[in-house]
C-alpha positions in Angstrom: -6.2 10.0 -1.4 -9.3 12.5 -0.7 -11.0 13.2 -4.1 -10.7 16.7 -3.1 -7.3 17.1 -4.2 -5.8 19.1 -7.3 -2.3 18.2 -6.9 -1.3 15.7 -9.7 2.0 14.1 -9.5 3.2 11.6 -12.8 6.1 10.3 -14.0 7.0 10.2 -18.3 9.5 10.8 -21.0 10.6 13.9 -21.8 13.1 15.8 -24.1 14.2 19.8 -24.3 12.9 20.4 -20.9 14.6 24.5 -20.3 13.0 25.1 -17.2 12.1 23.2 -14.0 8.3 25.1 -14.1 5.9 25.1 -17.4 2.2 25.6 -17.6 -0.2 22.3 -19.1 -3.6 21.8 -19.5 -4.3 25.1 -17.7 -1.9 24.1 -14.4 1.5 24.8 -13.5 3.5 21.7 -13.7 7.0 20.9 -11.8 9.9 18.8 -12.7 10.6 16.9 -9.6 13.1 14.5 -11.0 14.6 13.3 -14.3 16.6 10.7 -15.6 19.9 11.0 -15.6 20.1 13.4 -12.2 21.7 12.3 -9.0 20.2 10.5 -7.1 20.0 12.1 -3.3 21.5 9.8 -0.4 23.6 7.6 -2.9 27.2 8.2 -3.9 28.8 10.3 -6.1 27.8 9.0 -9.4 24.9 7.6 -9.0 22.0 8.7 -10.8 18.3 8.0 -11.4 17.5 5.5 -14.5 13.9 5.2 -14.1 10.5 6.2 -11.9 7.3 4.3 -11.0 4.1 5.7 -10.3 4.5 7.9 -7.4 2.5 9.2 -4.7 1.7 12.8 -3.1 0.1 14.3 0.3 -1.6 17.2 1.2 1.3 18.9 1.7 2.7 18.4 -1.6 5.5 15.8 -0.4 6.3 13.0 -3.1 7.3 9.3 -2.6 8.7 7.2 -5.0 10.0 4.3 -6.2 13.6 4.2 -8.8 15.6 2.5 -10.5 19.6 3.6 -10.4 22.5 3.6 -12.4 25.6 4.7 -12.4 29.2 4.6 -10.2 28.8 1.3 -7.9 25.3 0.3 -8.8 25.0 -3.3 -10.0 21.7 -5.8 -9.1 21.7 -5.8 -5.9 21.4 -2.1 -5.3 19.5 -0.7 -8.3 16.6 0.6 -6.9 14.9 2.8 -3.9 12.5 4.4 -2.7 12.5 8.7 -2.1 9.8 11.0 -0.6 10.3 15.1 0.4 8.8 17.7 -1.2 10.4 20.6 -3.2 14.3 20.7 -3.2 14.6 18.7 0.0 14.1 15.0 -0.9 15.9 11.8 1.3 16.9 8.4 0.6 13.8 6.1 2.7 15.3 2.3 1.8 17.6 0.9 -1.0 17.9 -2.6 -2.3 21.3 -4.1 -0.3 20.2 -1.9 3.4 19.6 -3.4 6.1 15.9 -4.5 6.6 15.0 -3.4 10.2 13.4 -6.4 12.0 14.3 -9.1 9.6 17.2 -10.9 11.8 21.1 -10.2 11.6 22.0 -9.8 8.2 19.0 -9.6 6.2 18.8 -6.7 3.9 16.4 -5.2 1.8 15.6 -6.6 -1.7 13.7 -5.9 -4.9 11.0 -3.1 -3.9 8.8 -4.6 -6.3 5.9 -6.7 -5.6 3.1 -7.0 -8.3 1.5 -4.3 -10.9 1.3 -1.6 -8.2 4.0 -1.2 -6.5 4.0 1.9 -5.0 4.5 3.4 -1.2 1.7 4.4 0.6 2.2 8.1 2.1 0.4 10.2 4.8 0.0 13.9 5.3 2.3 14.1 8.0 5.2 12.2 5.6 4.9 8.8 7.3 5.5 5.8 4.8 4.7 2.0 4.2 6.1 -0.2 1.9 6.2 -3.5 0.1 10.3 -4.6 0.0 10.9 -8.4 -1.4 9.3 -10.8 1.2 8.4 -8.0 3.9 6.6 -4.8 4.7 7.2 -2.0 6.7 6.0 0.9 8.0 7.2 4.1 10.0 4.0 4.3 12.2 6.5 4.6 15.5 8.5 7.4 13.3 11.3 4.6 12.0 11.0 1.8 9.4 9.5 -1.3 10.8 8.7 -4.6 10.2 5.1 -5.2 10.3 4.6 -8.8 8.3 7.0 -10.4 6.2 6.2 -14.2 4.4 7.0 -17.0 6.2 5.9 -15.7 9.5 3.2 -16.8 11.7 -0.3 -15.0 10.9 -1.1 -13.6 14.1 -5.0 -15.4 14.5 -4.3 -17.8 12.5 -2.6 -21.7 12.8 -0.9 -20.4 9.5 2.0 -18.6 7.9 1.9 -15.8 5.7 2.5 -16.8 1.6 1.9 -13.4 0.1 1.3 -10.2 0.9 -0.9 -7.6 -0.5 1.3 -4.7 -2.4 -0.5 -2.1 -1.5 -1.5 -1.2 2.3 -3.9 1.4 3.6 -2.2 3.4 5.6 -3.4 6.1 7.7 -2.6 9.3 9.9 -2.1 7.3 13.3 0.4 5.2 11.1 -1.9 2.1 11.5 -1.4 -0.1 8.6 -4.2 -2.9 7.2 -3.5 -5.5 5.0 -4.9 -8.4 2.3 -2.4 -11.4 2.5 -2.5 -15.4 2.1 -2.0 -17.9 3.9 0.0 -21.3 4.1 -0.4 -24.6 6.0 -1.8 -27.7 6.9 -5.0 -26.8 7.7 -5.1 -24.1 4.9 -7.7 -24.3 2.0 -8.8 -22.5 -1.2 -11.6 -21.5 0.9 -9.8 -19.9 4.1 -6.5 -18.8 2.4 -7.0 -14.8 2.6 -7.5 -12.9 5.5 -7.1 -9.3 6.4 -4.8 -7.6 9.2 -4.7 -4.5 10.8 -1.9 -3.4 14.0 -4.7 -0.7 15.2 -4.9 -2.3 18.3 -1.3 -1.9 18.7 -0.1 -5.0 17.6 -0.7 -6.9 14.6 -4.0 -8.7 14.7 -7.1 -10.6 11.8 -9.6 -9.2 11.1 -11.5 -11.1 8.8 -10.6 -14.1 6.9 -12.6 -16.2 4.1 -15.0 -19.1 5.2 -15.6 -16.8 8.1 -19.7 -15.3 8.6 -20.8 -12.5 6.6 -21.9 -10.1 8.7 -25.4 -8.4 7.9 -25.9 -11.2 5.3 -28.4 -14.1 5.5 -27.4 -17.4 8.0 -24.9 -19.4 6.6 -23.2 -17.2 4.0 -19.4 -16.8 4.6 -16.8 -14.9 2.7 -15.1 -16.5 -0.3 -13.0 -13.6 -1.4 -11.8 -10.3 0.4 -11.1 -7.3 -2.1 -9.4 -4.3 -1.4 -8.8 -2.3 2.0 -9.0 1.3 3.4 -8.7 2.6 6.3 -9.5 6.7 7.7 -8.0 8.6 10.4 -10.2 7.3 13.4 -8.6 4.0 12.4 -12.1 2.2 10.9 -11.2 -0.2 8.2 -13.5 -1.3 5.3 -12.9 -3.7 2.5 -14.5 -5.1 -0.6 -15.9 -8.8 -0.5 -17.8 -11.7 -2.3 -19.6 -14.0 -0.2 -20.9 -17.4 -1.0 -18.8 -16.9 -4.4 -21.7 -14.6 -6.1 -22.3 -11.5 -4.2 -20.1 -8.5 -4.0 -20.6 -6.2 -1.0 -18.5 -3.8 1.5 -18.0 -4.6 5.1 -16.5 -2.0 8.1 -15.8 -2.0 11.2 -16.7 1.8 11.4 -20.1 1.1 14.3 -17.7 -0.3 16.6 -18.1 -4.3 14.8 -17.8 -5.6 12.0 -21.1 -5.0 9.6 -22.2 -4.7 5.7 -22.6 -1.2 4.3 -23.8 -2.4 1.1 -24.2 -5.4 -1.3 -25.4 -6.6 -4.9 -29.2 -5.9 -5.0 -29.3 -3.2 -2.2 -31.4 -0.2 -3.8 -29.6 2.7 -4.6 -30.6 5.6 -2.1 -30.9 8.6 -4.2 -32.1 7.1 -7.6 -34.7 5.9 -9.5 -37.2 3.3 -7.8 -36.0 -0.2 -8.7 -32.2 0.9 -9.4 -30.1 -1.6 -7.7 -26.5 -1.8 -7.1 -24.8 -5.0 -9.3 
């Protein structure tokens, strides 16, 4: 999300809340949701129990995850994800759906997938998602399948064993991704890789052991970091390579290059002020 934005959105406890608007800390602050209120696209009955940490665009649409309670709501269905903006929210997925892509019968589970768990939201409303084993995305304007663990990793001998929880996601709806792998010939030093369907389908594009480019012969990545990715579709991501040095890679000159690493003077400051 651009830095340039003043639009806050947060979830927390409240009690005597009179009116859906109130001024803090100098802003005008709006309920979108509390506990206890239905929940829109479920049945009668069925009402919000809790919020995670949500997400907004520049056009002030909200997604978020829930938990549910209420008339027919038991394990298996207790929790969703919502995005709109203002009065007109909808229903995006819900634990017991069926999971587009996943084979006959497979449905969507536990929207949960680490410490962030969180959708990832564009300006024009698009959404990806983390959902039990899978991911999706609604880059071709409907839910879709983009990796889920246990498939093959597209340039890779491998499977996928996790996936990351939270994608980059941009305004073309490309998605880019951390993951690890599984197999045979899979180590502790080649089990990450990163994945992007820019191209138009799935595809690696880096994964540990391989060269560091723009660092000296021989070094390789050891770790990949987190991702991001911009309109124009150019991904970076955070490294380490040879196990000590931290640096940032992208693809944004056409191939894959170092924009900057441990010991790299700092342009702008002092003489001798390195980054560490």
């Amino acid at each position: 999300m651009p830095l340039r934005h003043r639009l806050t959105v947060f979830s927390l406890i409240v009690t005597g809340l009179a009116s859906p608007w109130s001024n803090a800390a100098g802003g005008l602050v709006r309920t979108v949701f509390l506990q206890g209120q239905p929940a829109p696209g479920t049945e009668d009955g069925v009402q919000f129990d809790w919020f995670d940490a949500p997400v907004v665009n520049d056009a002030s649409e909200v997604a978020f995850r829930a938990g549910l309670r209420g008339t027919g709501v038991e394990q298996s269905n207790d929790e969703g994800i919502w995005s709109g903006a203002n009065e007109s929210f909808g229903l995006v997925a819900r634990e017991g759906d069926p999971a587009p892509g996943a084979g006959p019968g497979a449905r969507f589970t536990s929207f949960a997938g680490g410490r962030y768990v969180h959708p990832a939201l564009t300006n024009s409303g698009k959404m990806a998602f983390r959902a039990g084993y899978g991911m999706w995305s609604e880059g071709s304007e409907s839910a879709t399948l983009v990796a889920r663990i246990g498939d093959s990793a597209p340039g890779t001998d491998a499977r996928f064993r996790f996936l990351s929880d939270i994608p980059a996601f941009n305004e073309a709806g490309q998605i880019v991704f951390q993951a690890k792998l599984t197999g045979p010939e899979v180590t502790l030093s080649n089990n990450r890789g990163i994945w992007s369907d820019k191209s138009g389908s799935l595809a690696l594009l880096v994964r540990t052991s391989d060269v560091a480019p723009g660092t000296a012969p021989g070094r390789r990545f050891s770790y990949l970091g987190a991702v991001g990715n911009n309109r124009a579709g150019q991904i970076t991501f955070a490294a380490i390579v040879n196990g000590t040095t931290w640096g940032i890679w992208s693809d944004r000159s056409g191939a894959l290059d170092v924009v900057v690493l441990d010991g790299d003077a700092v342009p702008g400051a002092a003489p001798g002020v390195r980054y560490s």
